[in-house]
C-alpha positions as CSV (number, residue, x, y, z in Angstrom):
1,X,32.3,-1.3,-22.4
2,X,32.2,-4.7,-21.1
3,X,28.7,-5.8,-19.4
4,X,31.2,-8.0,-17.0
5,X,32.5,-4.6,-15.3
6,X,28.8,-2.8,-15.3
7,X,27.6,-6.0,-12.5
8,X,30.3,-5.9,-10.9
9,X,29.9,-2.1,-10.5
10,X,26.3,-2.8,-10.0
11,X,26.3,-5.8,-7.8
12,X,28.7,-3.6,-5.2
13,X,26.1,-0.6,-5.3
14,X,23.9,-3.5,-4.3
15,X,26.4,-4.7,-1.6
16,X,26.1,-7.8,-2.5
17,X,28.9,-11.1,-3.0
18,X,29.2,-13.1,-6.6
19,X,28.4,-15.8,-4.3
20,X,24.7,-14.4,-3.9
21,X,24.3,-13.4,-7.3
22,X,25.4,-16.6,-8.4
23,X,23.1,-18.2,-5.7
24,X,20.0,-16.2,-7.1
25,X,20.8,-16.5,-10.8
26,X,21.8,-20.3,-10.0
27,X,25.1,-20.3,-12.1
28,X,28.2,-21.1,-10.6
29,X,30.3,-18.6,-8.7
30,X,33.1,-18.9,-10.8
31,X,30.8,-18.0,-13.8
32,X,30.5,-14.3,-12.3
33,X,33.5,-14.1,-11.5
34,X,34.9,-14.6,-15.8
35,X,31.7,-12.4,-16.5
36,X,33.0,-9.7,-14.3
37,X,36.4,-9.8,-15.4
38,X,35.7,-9.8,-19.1
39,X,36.9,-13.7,-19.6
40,X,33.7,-14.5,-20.4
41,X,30.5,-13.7,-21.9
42,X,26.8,-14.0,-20.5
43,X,24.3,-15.8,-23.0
44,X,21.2,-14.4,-23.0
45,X,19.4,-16.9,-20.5
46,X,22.3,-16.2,-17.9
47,X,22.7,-12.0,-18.5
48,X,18.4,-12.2,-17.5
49,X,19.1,-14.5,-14.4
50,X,22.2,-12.3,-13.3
51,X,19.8,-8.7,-14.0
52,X,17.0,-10.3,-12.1
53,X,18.9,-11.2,-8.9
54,X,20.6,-7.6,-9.0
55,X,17.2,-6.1,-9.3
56,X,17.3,-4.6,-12.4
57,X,17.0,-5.5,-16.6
58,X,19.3,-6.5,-19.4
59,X,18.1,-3.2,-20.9
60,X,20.0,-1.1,-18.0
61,X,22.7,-3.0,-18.5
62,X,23.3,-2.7,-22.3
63,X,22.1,1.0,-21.0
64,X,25.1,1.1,-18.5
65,X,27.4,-0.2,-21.2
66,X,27.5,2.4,-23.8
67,X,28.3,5.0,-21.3
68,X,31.6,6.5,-20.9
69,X,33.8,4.1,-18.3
70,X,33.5,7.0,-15.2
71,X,29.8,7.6,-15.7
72,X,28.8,4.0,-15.2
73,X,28.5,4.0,-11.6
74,X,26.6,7.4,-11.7
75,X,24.2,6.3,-14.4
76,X,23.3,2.6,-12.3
77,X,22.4,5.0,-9.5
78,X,20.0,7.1,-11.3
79,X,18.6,4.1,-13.4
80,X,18.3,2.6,-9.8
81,X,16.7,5.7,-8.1
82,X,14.0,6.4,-11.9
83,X,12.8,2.7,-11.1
84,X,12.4,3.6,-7.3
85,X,10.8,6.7,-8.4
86,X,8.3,5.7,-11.2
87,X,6.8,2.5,-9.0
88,X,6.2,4.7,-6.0
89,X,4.8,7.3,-8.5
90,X,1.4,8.7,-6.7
91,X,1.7,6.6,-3.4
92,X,1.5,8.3,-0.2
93,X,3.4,6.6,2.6
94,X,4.1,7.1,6.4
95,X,7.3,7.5,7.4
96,X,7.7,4.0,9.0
97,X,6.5,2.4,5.3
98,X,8.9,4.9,3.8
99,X,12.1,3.3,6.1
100,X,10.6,-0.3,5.7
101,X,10.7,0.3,1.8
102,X,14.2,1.8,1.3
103,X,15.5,-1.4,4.2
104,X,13.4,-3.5,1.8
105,X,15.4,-2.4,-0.9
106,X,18.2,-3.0,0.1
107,X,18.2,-6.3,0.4
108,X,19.3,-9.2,-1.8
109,X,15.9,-11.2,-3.7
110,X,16.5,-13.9,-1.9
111,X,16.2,-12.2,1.6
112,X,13.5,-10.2,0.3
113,X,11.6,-13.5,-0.8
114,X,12.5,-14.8,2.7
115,X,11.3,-11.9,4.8
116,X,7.7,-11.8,2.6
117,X,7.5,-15.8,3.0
118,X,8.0,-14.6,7.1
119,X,5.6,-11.8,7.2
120,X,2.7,-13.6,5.3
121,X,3.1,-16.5,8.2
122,X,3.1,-13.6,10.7
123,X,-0.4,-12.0,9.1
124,X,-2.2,-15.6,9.2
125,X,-1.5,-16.1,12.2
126,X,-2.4,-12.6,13.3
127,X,-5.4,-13.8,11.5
128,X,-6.2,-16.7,13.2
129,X,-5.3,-15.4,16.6
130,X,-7.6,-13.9,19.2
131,X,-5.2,-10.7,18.6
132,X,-5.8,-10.4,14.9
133,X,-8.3,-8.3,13.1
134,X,-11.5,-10.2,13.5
135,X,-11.2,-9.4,16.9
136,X,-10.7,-6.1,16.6
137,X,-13.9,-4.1,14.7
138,X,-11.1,-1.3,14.7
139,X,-9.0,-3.0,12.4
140,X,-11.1,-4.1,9.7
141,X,-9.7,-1.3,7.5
142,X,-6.5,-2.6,7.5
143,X,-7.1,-5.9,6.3
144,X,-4.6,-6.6,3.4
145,X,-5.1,-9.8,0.7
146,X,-1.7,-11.5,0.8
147,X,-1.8,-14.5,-1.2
């Protein structure tokens, strides 16, 4: 099978545009687009740039390619959903982190490298604030170390 159809098959489970990927993996749009359709293939440097963006590894996508054609989109999801699984292996969440997770998730990296760049500004200023944790003895327990 070609690797061109697993991303696209991948990159649409992801929701996202060759324009993002290509944004994330910084190769040109019309680089996905002749991966995805076969014309071309990915060197080695551009397959790990175009994995990372989707979220995932080379490996799953050699994986993906030696399935049969139908069971591609199947086997992403349960690559997809094993990854999920074995890095929240043994954590405990609330409900609210649970939802902020799977939202987290689901966006593209550059979004999700935008919205941790916005929550670390939030949390020093929380900090530095008379309403952040300092000021509140009750909430010394919940002090995180973001860096």
């Amino acid at each position: 099978m070609n690797i061109g159809y697993v991303i696209k098959v991948l990159r649409k489970q992801r929701k996202m545009t060759q324009e993002q990927i290509a944004l994330e993996a910084e190769i040109a749009t019309s680089n996905v687009s002749r991966i995805e359709k076969g014309l071309r293939q990915p060197s080695q440097k551009v397959l790990l740039k175009i994995a990372k963006a989707l979220d995932t590894t080379p490996s799953t996508l050699y994986a993906a390619c030696e399935q049969p054609i139908a069971s591609i989109p199947s086997f992403l999801e349960d690559q997809t959903a094993m990854l999920c699984h074995e890095s929240m292996n043994h954590v405990h969440l609330s409900f609210d982190a649970n939802d902020l997770l799977t939202l987290f998730h689901e966006l593209s990296p550059r979004n999700k490298a935008l919205l941790l760049e916005q929550l670390k500004t939030l949390h020093r200023w929380q900090m530095s604030t008379d309403f952040g944790a300092e000021s509140h003895p009750e909430n010394h327990h919940c002090k995180i170390n973001i860096r």
